[in-house]
N, C-alpha and C positions, 0 to 999 in steps of 0.2 A: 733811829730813823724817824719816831714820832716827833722828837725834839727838833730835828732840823725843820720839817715840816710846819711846827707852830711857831718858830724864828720868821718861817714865810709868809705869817700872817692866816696859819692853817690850812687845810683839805678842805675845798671844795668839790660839793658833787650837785648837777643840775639834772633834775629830773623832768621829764617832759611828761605831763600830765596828762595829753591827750595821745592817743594812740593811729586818730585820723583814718576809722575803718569803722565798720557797726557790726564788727562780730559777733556779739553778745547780745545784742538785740534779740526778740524783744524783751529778755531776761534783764539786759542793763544796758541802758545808754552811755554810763559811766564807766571806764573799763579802771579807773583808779579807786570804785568805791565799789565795784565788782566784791561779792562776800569769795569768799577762799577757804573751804573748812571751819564756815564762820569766823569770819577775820577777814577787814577789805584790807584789798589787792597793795594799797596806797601803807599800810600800817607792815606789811612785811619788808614791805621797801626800805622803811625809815625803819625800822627796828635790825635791819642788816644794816646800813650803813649806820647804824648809832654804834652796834658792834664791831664795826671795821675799821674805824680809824679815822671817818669820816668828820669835821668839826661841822659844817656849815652845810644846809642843802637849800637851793635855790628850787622853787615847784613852780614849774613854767606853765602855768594853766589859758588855755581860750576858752571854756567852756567848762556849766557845770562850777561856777565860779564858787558860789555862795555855798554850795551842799557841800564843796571840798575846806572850804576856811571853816564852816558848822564843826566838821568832823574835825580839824586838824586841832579845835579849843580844847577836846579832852585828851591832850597828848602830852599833858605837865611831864609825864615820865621821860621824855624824850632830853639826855643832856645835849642835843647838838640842836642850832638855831635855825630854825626853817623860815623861807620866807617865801611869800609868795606873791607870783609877779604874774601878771595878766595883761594880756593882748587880745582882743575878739577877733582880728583878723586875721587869723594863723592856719590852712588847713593843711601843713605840710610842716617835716621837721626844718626844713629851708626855712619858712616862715618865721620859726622859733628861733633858730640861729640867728637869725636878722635882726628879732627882735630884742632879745637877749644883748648885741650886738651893743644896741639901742640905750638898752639899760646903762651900760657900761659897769657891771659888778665882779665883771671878773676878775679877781689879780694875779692869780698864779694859774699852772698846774690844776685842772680837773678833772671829776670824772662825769662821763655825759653816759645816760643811761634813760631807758623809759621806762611810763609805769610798772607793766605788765611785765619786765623782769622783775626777777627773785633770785637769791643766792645765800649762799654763807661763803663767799671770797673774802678774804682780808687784803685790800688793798693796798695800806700801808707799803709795802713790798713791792710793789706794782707801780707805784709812784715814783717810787726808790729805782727801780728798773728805767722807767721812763727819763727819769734824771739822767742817768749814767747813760744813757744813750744822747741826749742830751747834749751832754758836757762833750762828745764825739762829734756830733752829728747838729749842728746848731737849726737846720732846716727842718725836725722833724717835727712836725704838726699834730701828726694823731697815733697811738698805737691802739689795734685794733685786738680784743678779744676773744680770741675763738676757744672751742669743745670740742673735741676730736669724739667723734660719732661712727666713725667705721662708715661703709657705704649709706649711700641717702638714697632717700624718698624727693624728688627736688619738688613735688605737686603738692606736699605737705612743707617740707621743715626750709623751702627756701633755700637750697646749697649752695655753697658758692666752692668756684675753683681760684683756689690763690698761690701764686708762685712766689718762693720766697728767694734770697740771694744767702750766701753763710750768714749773716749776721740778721737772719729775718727782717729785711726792709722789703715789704712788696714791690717786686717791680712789674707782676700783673695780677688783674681781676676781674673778674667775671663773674655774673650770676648767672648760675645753670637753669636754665630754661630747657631744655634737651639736652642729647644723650651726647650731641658733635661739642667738641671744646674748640675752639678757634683761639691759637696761640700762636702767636706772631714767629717767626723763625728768627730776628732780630734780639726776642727778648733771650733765646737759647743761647745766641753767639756773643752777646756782651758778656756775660756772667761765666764765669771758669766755674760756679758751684749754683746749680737750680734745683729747689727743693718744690715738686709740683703737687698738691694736694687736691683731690676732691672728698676728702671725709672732713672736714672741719661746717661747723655750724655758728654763724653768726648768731650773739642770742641780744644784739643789740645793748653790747657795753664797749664802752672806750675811753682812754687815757686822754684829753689833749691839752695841747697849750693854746697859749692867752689869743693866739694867731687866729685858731678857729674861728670864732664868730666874726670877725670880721670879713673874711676868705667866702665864709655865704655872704655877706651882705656884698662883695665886689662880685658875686657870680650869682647872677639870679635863678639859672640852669641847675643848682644845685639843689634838689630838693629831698634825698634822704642821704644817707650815710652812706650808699655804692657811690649815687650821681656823685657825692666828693670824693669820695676813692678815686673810681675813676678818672675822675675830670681833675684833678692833681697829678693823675700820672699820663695823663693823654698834656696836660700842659707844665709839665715839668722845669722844664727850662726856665719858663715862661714864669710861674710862680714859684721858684725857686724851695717848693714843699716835699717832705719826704713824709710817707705813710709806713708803720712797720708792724708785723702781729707779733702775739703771742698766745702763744695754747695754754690754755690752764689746763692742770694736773691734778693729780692726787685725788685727796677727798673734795676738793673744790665743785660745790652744786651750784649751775645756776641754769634756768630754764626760761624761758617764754612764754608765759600763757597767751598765744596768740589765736586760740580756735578750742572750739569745745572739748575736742579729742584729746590737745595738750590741756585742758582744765584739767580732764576725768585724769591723764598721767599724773600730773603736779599732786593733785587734792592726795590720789595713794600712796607718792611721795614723802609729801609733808607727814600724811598720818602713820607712814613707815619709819618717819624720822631721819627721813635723809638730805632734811635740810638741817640736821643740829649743828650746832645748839637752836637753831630757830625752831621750835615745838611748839605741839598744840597746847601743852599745860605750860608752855612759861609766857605764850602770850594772851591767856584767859582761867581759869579756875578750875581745871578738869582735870579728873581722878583717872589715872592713865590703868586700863589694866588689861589679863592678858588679850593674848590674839589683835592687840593693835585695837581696841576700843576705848574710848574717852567718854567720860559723862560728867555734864557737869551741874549738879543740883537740879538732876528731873525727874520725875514721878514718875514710877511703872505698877502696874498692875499685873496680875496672876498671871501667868502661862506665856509671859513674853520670852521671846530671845531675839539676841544679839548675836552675829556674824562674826568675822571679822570684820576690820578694817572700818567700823563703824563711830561714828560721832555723834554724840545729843548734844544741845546745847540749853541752856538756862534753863526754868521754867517749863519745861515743855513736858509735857503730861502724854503716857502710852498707855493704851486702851488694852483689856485682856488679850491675851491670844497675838501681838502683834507679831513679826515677824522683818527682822532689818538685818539688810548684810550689804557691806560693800558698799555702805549709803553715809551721806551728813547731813541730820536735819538740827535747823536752824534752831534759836532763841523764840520761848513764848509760842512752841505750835502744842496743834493738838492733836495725835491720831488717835482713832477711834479701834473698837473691836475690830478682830482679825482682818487688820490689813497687811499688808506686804509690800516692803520696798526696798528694792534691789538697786543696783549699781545707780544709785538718781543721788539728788543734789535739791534738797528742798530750806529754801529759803526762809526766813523768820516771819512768823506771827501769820503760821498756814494752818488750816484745819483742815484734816483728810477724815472724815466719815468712815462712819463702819462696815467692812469688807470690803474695800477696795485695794487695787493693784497698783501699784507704782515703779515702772520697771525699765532704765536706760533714760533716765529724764531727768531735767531743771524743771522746779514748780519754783517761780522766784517769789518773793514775800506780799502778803496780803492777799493770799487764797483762798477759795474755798474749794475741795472737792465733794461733793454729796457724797450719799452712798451707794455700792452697790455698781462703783465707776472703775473704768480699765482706763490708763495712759502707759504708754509704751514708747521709746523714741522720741519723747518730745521738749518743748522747750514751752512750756507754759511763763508769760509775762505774768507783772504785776497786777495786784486787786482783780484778777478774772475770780468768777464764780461759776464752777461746772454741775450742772443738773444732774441729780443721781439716775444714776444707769448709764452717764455719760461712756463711750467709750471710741478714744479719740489714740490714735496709731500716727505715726512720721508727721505729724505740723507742728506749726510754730503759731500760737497764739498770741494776739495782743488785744488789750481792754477797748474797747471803744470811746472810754473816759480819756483815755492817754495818748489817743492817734491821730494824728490829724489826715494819715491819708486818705484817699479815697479810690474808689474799685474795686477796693478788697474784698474778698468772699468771706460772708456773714458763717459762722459758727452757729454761735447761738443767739440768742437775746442781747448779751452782753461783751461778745469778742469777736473779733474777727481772725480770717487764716493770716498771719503775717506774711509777708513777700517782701523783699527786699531787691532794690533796683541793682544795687554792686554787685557784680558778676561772684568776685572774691568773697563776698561774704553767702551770696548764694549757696557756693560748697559748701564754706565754714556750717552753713544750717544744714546743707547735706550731710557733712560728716557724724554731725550728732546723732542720725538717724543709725547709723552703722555701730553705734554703741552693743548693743543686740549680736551681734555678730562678733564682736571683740572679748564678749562675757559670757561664755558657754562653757567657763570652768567653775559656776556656782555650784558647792554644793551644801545637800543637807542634811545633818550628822542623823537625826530623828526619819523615821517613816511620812511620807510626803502621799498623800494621796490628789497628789497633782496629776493632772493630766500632760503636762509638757514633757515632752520628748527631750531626754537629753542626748547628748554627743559627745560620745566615747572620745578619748584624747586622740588616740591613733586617728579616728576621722577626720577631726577636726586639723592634726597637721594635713591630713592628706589635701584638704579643701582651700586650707589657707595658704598661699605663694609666699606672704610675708613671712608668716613663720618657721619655713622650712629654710629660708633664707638666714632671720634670726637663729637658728642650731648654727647651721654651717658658720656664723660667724661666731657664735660662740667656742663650739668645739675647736675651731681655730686658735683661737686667743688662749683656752684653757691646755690645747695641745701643745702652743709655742709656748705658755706659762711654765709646763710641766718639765719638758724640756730642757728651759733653760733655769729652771728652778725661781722663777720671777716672785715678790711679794704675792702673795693671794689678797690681800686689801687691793692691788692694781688692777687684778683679773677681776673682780668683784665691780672696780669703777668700769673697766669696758664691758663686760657685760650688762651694765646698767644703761650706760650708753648707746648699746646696740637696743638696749630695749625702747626706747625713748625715740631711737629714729622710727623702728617698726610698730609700734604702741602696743607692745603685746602686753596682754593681762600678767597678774601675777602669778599665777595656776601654770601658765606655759612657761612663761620662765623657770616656774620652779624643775617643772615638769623636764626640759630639754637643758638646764646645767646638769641635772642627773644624768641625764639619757649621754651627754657629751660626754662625761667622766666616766661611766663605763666601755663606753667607744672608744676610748682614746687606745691607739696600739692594741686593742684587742683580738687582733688579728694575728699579732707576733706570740702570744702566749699558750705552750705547748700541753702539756701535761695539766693533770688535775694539781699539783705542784707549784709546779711552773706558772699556771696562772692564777695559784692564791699570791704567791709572791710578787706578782705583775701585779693585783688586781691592792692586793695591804697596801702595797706603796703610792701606788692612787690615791686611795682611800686618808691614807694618814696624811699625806701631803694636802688634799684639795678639804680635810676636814675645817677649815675653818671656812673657807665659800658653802659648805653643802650647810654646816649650822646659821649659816648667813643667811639662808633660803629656805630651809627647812625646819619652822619654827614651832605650830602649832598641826593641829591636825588635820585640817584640810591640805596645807603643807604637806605631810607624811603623807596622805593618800596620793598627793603628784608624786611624790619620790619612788613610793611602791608602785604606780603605774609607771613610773618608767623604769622600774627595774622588769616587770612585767614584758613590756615591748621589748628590751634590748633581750629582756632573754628568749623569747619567742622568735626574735629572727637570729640570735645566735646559739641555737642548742646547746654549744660545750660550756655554754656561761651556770647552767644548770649543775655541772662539775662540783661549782664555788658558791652557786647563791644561799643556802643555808649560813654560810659563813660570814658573805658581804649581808645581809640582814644582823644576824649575828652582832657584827662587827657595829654597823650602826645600835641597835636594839643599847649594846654594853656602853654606846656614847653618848647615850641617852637624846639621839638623835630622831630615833625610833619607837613610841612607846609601844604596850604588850597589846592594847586593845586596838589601836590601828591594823597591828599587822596582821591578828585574830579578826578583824573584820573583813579587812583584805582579802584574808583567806578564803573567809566563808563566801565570799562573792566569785571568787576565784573560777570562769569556766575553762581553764587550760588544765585537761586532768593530769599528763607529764609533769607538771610542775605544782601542783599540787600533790602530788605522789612525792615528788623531791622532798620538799614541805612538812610531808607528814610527820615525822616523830618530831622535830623542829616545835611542831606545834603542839604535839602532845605532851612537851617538856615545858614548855609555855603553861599550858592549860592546870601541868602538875604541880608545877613551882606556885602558882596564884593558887590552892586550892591547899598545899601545904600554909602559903602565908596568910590564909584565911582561918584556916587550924590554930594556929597558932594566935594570931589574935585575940582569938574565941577566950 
């Protein structure tokens, strides 16, 4: 397939460098040099399509020109030829069609895609597809990409409702703005086969041919990739173009960083590795080890620890006592004695002073925070300087060196509150404040003499609507998995999926694919027997999702709190649980000291009584192989 494709003069793929929105503000203007797990936005991009098959990429820049060619000179590694083309007058991707148009570089077959996408798709295939539709169908212009996502969110992820015909050509489309679908009754009765979906997710990639950019430059009305959907199937005839999708499958990742909320998703992603091969140690120097941590040549001092799910980068020096989880701090910073920083995103060449908090936040690069300061919820811009004692809750910060607007309400000496005039990026800044609310599954393996209140997991579904939503979809998909005996690699992509519409932490995912796999038919299983035999075959069957999810030890504490719940609202499960612990414990699913600690926190005294010799066999076995040792 590669071979036919370089007879064509190669794979093109054009990238649209600007995104035409100020989401990221005032963290980044730039949403292609936007840092990503330390790695701009722009560098994962061409690092996937260097991997996929891609020969040539076109970067279709209006803005930010010079900072993008600066960056693009250390990219010797790259074998595919980039070029970059600029336009200042573009504020729409119509603009860029037009002007592309203009260029005249097209020759074949491409792929059109923006920054702020990510993936590991292998195209190749894709192309190949497109062809043979093609060689069928000589009017086809664009095939459109989708992710099948299970029910949406349409106020976050954009959904769209698309009807296909048997051989997936759109022959409607619609962006869900509301709950009402408006579908023509015309489009039902031409088609003998209508496939009508509202769980697919546009993540802004597509196939097209050499047709496109011309098609916007004859329709000025077309200014993103609906307006030409649409407006080729509202003039069909008339432009004689056919639109067609296709769902990606399998292991295929690809996402959006379109808003803070998808940042904090992606960033856990990438550092879970579910964009490989795309990784944090194959695109920088870092020493991968467990619980999902990376460091890469930084200094630590006495009494630190590390979370999961956490990132150092270069250079950067940690002060005794620190405390990091669930965070990526940048290249060249400094944190001082006992600070703490939780689910946040701290940018390169930042200093955070001694005892301070840092909790649900972007600190972007060239900071200071003094000491003795609280950030919570926030999005601190670049070069700001926070006075110690500062303690700044839900804003958004910007330097006074780097703003030109004016009205803004004064912070301090040297920033202002940021406010942004775009309704849309408005929320986007709202949503980051919600981070706080989406993170109330931190925990801490050591004695905390915190004063924060935490929130037991039963509470926390009870509070959230999303997530009781995410179960039922999970339990669904894992119920018709089990059922009909489906791959567990597939039930693992839609559950990931279901997470990604919902933005749920990784603590509740883990938490509610457990809680679903002992629900599932629980109901049917009779005897103390009867429902080990119900409960083993579960168990053996979904064993590769539950090691999928169930890795380290925070991990294990969601899995024994949801064995906890399901067995507190189902008494007879009590019959079996020494054995489904058991059973995990022997798969090394489960280690001795989780479950002993579990225990000992344990206020359901039934089920501690269950428990008991369980534990004292536990207790006896470690104290034999400590004898023995000796």
């Amino acid at each position: 397939m590669k071979a036919n494709l370089e007879k064509e003069g190669g794979l093109q793929a054009v990238i649209v460098a600007d995104t035409f929105n100020r989401n990221f503000e005032p963290a980044s203007s730039c949403c292609s040099l936007l840092p990503l797990v330390n790695v701009k936005l722009l560098d994962y991009t061409l690092e996937w399509l260097n991997m996929s098959g891609v020969d040539e990429v076109i970067l279709f820049c209006s803005s930010h020109v010079n900072e993008i060619k600066l960056h693009l000179k250390d990219k010797v590694y790259l074998s595919i030829d980039v070029k970059v083309l600029v336009s200042e007058n573009c504020y729409s991707l119509g603009d860029v069609m037009r002007s592309l148009d203009g260029y005249a570089v097209i020759r074949n077959t491409f792929i059109l895609l923006s920054a702020d996408v990510i993936g590991n798709v292998n195209f190749v295939p894709l192309v190949e597809k497109f062809k043979s539709i093609q060689s069928v169908d000589k009017e086809i212009s664009m095939m459109v990409l989708f992710k099948e996502v299970g029910n949406q969110r349409p106020e976050l992820h954009n959904d769209f409702i698309v009807a296909h015909n048997s051989k997936n050509r759109i022959i409607h489309y619609q962006v869900q703005k509301s709950k009402n679908i408006e579908l023509p009754m015309e489009v039902l009765l031409e088609q003998e086969f209508v496939d009508i979906r509202n769980n697919l997710l546009n993540p802004g990639l597509a196939i097209c041919s050499v047709a496109v950019p011309p098609l916007f430059s004859e329709n000025f009305d077309f200014q993103t990739i609906s307006d030409f959907i649409r407006g080729l199937l509202m003039n069909e005839e008339i432009l004689k173009c056919t639109v067609y999708g296709e769902i990606l499958k399998g292991n295929q990742y690809v996402a959006r960083v379109r808003d803070w909320p998808m940042y904090q998703v992606i960033s856990q992603d990438i550092i879970r590795r579910w964009l490989y091969p795309i990784v944090p140690d194959l695109l920088d120097k870092y020493s991968y080890k467990k619980n999902s941590t990376y460091v890469n040549n930084a200094t630590f001092s006495k009494g630190f620890k590390l979370g999961v799910d956490v990132v150092v980068g270069a250079k950067t020096k940690l002060g005794k006592n620190v405390r990091i989880d669930r965070s990526v701090i940048g290249n060249n910073c400094t944190i001082g004695e006992n600070v703490v920083v939780e689910n946040s995103y701290i940018f390169d060449n930042v200093k955070i002073e001694e005892n301070c908090a840092v909790r649900n936040s972007v600190i972007s690069h060239t900071c200071v925070v003094k000491r003795n300061s609280i950030i919570d919820s926030c999005v601190i811009g670049p070069c700001i300087t926070l006075n110690a004692e500062s303690k700044v809750n839900k804003k958004s910060l910007v330097s006074k060196k780097l703003t030109h607007k004016e009205n803004l309400a004064p912070f301090s000496d040297n920033c202002y509150v940021y406010a942004n005039s775009d309704s849309e990026d408005e929320e986007s800044s709202a949503l980051v404040t919600d981070w706080a609310a989406r993170t109330n599954f931190v925990y801490d393996d050591s004695t905390s003499d915190s004063d924060t209140e935490t929130v037991s997991v039963d509470e926390a579904l009870v509070e959230d609507d999303d997530v009781n939503i995410f179960y039922n979809e999970v339990e669904d998909s894992l119920s018709r998995g089990f059922s009909e005996k489906l791959q567990c690699e597939n039930l693992v992509l839609e559950v990931n999926s279901s997470r990604y519409v919902y933005n749920v932490t990784v603590s509740e995912v883990n938490f509610n694919v457990i809680r679903a796999i002992l629900n599932i038919n629980l109901s049917d299983a009779g005897n103390a027997k009867q429902m080990w035999q119900h409960m083993e075959s579960k168990l053996k069957y979904f064993l590769p999702i539950i090691r999928n999810y169930i890795k380290d030890s925070r991990a294990q504490r969601d899995c024994l709190a949801a064995l906890e719940d399901v067995t507190a609202s189902y008494g007879q499960l009590k019959m079996v649980l020494v054995k489904i612990i058991n059973y995990m414990y022997d798969k090394d699913v489960l280690a001795e000291e989780a479950i002993v600690a579990w225990y000992n926190e344990l206020s359901n005294e039934e089920i501690k009584t269950c428990l008991l010799s369980f534990i004292q066999w536990l207790n006896e076995a470690e104290e034999e192989s400590d004898e023995e040792s000796d």
